[in-house]
C-alpha positions as CSV (number, residue, x, y, z in Angstrom):
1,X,-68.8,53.6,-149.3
2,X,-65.3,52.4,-148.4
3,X,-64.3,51.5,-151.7
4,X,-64.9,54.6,-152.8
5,X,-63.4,56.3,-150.5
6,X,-60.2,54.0,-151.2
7,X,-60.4,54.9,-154.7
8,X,-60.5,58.5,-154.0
9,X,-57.7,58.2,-151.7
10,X,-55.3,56.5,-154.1
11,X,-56.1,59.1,-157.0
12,X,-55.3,62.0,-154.6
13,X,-52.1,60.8,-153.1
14,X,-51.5,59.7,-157.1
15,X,-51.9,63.6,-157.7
16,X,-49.8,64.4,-154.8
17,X,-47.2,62.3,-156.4
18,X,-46.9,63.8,-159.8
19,X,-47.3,67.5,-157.8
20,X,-44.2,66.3,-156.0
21,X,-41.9,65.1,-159.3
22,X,-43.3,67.7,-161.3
23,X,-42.9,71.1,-159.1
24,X,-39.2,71.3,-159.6
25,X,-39.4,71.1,-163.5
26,X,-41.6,73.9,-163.4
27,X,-39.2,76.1,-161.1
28,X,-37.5,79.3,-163.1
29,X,-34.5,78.1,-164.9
30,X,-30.7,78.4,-163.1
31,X,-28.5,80.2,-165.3
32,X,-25.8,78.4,-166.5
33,X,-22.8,78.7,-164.9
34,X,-20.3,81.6,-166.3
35,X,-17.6,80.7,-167.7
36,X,-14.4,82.4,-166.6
37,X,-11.3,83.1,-168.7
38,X,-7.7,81.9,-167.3
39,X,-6.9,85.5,-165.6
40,X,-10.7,85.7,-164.4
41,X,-11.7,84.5,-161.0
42,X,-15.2,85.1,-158.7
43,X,-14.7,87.4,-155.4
44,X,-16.1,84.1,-153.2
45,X,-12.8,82.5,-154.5
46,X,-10.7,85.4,-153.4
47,X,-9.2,86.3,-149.8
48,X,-7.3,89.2,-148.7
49,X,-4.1,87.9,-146.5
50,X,-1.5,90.5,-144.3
51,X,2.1,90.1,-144.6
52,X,2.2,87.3,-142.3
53,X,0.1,85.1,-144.6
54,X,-3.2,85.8,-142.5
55,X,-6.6,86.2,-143.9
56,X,-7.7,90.2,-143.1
57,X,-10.7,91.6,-143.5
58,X,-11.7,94.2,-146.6
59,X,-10.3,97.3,-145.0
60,X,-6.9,95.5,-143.4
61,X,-3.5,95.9,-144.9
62,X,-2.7,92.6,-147.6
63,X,-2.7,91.9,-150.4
64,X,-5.3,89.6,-152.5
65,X,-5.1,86.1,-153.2
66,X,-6.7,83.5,-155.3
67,X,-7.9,80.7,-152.3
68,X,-4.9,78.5,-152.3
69,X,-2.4,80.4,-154.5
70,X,1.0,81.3,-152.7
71,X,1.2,84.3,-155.2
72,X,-0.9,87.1,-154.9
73,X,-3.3,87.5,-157.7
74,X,-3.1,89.0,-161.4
75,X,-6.0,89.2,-163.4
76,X,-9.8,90.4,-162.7
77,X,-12.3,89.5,-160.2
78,X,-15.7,89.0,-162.1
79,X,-19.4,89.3,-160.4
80,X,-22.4,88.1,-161.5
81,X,-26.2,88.7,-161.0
82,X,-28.6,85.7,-160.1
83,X,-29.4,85.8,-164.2
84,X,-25.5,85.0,-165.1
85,X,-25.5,88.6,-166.4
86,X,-21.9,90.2,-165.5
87,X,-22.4,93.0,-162.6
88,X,-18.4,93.7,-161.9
89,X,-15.3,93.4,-163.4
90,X,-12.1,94.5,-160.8
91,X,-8.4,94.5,-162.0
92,X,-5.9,93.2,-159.6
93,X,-1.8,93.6,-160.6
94,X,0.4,91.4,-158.0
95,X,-2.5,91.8,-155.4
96,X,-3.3,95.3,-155.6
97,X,-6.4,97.1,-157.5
98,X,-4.8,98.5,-160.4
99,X,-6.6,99.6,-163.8
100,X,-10.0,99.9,-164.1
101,X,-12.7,98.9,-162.1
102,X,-16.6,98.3,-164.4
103,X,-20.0,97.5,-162.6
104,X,-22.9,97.3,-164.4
105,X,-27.0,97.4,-164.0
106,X,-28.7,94.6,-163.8
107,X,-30.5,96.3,-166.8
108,X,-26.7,95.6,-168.5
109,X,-26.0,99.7,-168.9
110,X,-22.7,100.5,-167.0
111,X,-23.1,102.3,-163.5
112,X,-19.4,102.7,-162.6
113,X,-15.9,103.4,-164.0
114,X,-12.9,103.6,-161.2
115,X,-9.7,103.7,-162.3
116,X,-7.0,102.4,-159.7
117,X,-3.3,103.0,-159.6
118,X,-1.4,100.7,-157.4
119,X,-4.4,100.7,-155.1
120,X,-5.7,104.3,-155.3
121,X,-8.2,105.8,-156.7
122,X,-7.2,108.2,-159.7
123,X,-10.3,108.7,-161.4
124,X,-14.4,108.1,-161.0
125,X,-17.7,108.3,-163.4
126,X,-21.1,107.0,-162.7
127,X,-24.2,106.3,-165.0
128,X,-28.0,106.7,-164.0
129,X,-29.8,102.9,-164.6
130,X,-30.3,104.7,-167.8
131,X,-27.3,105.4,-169.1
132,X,-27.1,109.0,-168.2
133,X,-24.0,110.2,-166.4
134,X,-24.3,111.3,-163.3
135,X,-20.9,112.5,-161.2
């Protein structure tokens, strides 16, 4: 009886084994990192800094910054759902939202336009998550 228990025992903690090693593979892929372009950077890179050179928060006076940068940033700010699919694009001139500001669905159909001049808002539109407008 003991030997087969013993041979039970080593095929089961076998089983737990290849469970173990195995799981992970089977996991939902990671989408693959997006790549950015040179004037492109992610908002968890980004922080907003006052006059003094001190991080603020969103609704402080500053102006934005790449993390590290002693110049305030030019270029857009680009967000991404968990998928890798683009969700926001925001333009940035020395610091300041200027031009215009895209987000999109997760379904990919665009849900808002905002265009920005020198940090105010000029002009809005919004879509439905079909595609319809809906201002």
């Amino acid at each position: 009886m003991a030997r087969y228990h013993n041979f039970h025992m080593k095929h089961a903690l076998n089983f737990a084994l290849i469970l173990i090693v195995m799981l992970p593979a089977c996991a939902a892929p990671k989408a693959p990192e997006p790549v950015l372009a040179p004037n492109e950077a992610k908002l968890k890179d980004m922080e907003k800094r006052n006059a003094a050179g001190d991080i603020v928060g969103l609704l402080d006076e500053g102006l934005w910054y790449k993390r590290g940068d002693k110049t305030p940033f030019s270029g857009k700010v680009v967000g991404f759902y968990k998928s890798g699919q683009k969700e926001s694009l925001v333009p940035y001139t020395k610091g300041i939202l200027h031009g215009t500001e895209i987000r999109w669905y997760a379904n990919g159909k665009k849900r808002l336009e905002v265009l920005y001049n020198n940090g105010a808002a000029t002009n809005r539109k919004l879509w439905d998550a079909d595609g319809n407008p809906s201002n």
